[in-house]
MDTraj code that builds the backbone (N, CA, C; nanometers):
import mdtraj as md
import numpy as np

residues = "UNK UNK UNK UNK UNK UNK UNK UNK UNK UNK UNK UNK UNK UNK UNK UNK UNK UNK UNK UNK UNK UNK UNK UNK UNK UNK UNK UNK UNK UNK UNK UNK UNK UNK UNK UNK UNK UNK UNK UNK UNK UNK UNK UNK UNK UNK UNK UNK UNK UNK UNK UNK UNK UNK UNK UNK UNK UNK UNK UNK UNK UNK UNK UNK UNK UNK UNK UNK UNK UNK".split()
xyz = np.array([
    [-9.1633, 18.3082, 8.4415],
    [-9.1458, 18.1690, 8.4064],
    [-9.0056, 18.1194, 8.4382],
    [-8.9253, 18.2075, 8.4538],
    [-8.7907, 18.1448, 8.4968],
    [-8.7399, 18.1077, 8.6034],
    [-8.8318, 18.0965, 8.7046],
    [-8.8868, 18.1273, 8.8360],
    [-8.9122, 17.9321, 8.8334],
    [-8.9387, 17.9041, 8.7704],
    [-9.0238, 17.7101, 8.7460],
    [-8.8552, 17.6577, 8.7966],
    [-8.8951, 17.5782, 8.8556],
    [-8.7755, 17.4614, 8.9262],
    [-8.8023, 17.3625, 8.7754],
    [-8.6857, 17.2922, 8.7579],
    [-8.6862, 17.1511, 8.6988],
    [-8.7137, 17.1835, 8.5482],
    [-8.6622, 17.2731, 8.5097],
    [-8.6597, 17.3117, 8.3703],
    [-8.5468, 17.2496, 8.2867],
    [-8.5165, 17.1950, 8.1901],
    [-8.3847, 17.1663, 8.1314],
    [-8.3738, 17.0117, 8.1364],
    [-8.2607, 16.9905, 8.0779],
    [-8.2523, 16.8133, 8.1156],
    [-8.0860, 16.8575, 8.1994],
    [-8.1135, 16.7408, 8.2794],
    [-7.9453, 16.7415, 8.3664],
    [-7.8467, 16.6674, 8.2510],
    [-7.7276, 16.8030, 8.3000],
    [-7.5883, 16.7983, 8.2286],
    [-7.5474, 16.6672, 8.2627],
    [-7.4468, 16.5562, 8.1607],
    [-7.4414, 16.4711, 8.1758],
    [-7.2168, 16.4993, 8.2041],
    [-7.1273, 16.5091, 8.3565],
    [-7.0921, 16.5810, 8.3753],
    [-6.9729, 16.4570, 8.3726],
    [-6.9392, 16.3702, 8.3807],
    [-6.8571, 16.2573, 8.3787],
    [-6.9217, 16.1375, 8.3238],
    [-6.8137, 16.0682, 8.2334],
    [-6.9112, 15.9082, 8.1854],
    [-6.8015, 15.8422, 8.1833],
    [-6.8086, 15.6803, 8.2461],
    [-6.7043, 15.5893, 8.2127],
    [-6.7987, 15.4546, 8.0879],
    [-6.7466, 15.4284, 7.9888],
    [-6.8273, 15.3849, 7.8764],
    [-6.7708, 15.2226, 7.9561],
    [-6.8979, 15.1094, 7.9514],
    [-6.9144, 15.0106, 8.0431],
    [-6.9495, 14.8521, 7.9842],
    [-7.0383, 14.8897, 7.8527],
    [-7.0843, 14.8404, 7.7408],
    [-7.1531, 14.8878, 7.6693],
    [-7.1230, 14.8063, 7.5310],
    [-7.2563, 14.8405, 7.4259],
    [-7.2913, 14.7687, 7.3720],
    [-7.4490, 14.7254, 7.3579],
    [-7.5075, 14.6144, 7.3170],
    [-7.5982, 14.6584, 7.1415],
    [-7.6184, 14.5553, 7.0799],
    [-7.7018, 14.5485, 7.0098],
    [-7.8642, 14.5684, 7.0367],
    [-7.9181, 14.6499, 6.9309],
    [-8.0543, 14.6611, 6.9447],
    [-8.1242, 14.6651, 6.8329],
    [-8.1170, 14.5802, 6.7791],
    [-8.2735, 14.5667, 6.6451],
    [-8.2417, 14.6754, 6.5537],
    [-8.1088, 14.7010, 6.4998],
    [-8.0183, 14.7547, 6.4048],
    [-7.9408, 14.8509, 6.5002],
    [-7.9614, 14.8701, 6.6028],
    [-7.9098, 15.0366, 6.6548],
    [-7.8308, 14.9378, 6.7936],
    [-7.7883, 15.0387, 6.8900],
    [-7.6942, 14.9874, 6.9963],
    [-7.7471, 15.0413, 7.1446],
    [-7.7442, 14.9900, 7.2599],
    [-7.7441, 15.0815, 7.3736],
    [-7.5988, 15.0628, 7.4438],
    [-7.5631, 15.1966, 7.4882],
    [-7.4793, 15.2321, 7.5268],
    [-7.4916, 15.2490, 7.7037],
    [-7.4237, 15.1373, 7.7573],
    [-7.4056, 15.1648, 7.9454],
    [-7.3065, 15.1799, 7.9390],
    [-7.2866, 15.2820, 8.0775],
    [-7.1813, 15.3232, 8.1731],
    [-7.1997, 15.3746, 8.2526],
    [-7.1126, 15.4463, 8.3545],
    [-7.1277, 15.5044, 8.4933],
    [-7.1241, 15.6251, 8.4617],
    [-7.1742, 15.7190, 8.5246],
    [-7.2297, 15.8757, 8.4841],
    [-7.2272, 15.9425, 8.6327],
    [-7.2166, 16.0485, 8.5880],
    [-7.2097, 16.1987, 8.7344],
    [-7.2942, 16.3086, 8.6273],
    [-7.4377, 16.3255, 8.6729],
    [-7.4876, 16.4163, 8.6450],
    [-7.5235, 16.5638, 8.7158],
    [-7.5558, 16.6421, 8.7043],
    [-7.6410, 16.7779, 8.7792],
    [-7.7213, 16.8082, 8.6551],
    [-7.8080, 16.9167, 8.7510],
    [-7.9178, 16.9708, 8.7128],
    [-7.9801, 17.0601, 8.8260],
    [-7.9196, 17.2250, 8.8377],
    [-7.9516, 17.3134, 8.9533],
    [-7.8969, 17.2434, 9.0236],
    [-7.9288, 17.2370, 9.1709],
    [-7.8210, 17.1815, 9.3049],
    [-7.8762, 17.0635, 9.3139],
    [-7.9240, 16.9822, 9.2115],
    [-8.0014, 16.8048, 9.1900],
    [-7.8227, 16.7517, 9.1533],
    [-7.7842, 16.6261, 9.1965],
    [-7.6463, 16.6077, 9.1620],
    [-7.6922, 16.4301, 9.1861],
    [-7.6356, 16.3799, 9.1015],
    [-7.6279, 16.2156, 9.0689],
    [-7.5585, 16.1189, 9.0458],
    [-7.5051, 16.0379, 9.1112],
    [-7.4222, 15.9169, 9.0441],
    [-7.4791, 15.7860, 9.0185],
    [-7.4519, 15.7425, 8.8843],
    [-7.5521, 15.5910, 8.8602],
    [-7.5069, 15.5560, 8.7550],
    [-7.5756, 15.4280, 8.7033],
    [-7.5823, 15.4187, 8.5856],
    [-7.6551, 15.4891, 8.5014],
    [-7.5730, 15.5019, 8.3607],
    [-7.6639, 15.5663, 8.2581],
    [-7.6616, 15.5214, 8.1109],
    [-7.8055, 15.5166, 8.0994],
    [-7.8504, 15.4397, 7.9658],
    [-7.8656, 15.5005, 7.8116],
    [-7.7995, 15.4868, 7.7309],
    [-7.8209, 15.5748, 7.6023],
    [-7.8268, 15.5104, 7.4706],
    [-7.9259, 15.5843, 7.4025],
    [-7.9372, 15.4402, 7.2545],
    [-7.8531, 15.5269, 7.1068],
    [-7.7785, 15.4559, 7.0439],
    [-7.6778, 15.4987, 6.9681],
    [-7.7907, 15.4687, 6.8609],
    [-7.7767, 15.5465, 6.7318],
    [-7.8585, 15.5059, 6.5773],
    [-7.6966, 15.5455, 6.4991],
    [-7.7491, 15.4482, 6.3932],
    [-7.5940, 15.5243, 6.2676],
    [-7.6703, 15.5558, 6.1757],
    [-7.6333, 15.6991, 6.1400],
    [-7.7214, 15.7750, 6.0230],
    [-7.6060, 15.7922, 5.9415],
    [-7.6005, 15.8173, 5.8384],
    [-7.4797, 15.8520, 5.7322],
    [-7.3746, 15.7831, 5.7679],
    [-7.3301, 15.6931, 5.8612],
    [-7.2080, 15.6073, 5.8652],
    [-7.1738, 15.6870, 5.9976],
    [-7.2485, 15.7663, 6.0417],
    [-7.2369, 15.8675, 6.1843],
    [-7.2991, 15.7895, 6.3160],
    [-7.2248, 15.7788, 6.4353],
    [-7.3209, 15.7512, 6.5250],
    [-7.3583, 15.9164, 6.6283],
    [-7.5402, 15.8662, 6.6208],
    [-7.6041, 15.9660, 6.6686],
    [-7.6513, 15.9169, 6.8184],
    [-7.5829, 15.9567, 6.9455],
    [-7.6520, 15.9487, 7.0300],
    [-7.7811, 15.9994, 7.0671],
    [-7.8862, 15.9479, 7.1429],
    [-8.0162, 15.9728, 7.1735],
    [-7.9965, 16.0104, 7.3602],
    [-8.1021, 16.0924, 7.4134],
    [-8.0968, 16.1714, 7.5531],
    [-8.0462, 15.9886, 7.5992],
    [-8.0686, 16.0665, 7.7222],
    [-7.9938, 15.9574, 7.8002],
    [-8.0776, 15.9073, 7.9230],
    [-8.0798, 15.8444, 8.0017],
    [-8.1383, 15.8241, 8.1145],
    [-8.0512, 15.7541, 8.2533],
    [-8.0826, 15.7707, 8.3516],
    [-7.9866, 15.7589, 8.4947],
    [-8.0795, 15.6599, 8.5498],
    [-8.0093, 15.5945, 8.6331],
    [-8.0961, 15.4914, 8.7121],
    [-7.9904, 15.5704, 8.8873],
    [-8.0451, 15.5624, 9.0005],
    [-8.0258, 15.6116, 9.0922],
    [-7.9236, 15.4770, 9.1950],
    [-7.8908, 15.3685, 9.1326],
    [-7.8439, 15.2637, 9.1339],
    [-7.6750, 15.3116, 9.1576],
    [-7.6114, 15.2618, 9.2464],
    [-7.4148, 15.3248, 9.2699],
    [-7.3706, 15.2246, 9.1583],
    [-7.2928, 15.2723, 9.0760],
    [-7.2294, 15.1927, 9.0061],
    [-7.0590, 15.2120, 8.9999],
    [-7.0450, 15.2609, 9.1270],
    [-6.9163, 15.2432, 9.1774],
    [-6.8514, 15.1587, 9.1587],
])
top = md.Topology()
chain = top.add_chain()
for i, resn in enumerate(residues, 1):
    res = top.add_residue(resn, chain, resSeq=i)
    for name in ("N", "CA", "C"):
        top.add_atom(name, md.element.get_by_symbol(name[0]), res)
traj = md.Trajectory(xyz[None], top)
């Protein structure tokens, strides 16, 4: 089984923080991102939704759009 391509989520390997918006109590978080994952390598935007639990903010996975945000 270790043998399966595309296992894991890609490391999120550089972030420049771009904005953060409101969302129906919680926040999303954009910025520019450099990911990998095995020899898969990415630059884009990347999307992430913030929650505040205990007065803590908890980021949620993240997602890439394949978009240069150079």
């Amino acid at each position: 089984m270790r043998n399966t391509i595309g296992t894991g989520y890609p490391r999120l390997r550089s972030f420049e923080l771009r904005d953060v918006k409101p969302n129906n109590g919680n926040f999303v978080m954009i910025g520019c991102g450099f990911a990998t994952r095995e020899s898969w390598k990415q630059k884009g935007f990347v999307f992430a939704g913030i929650k505040i639990v205990d007065g803590k903010p908890k980021v949620d996975l993240f997602t890439m759009t394949s978009d240069s945000c150079s």
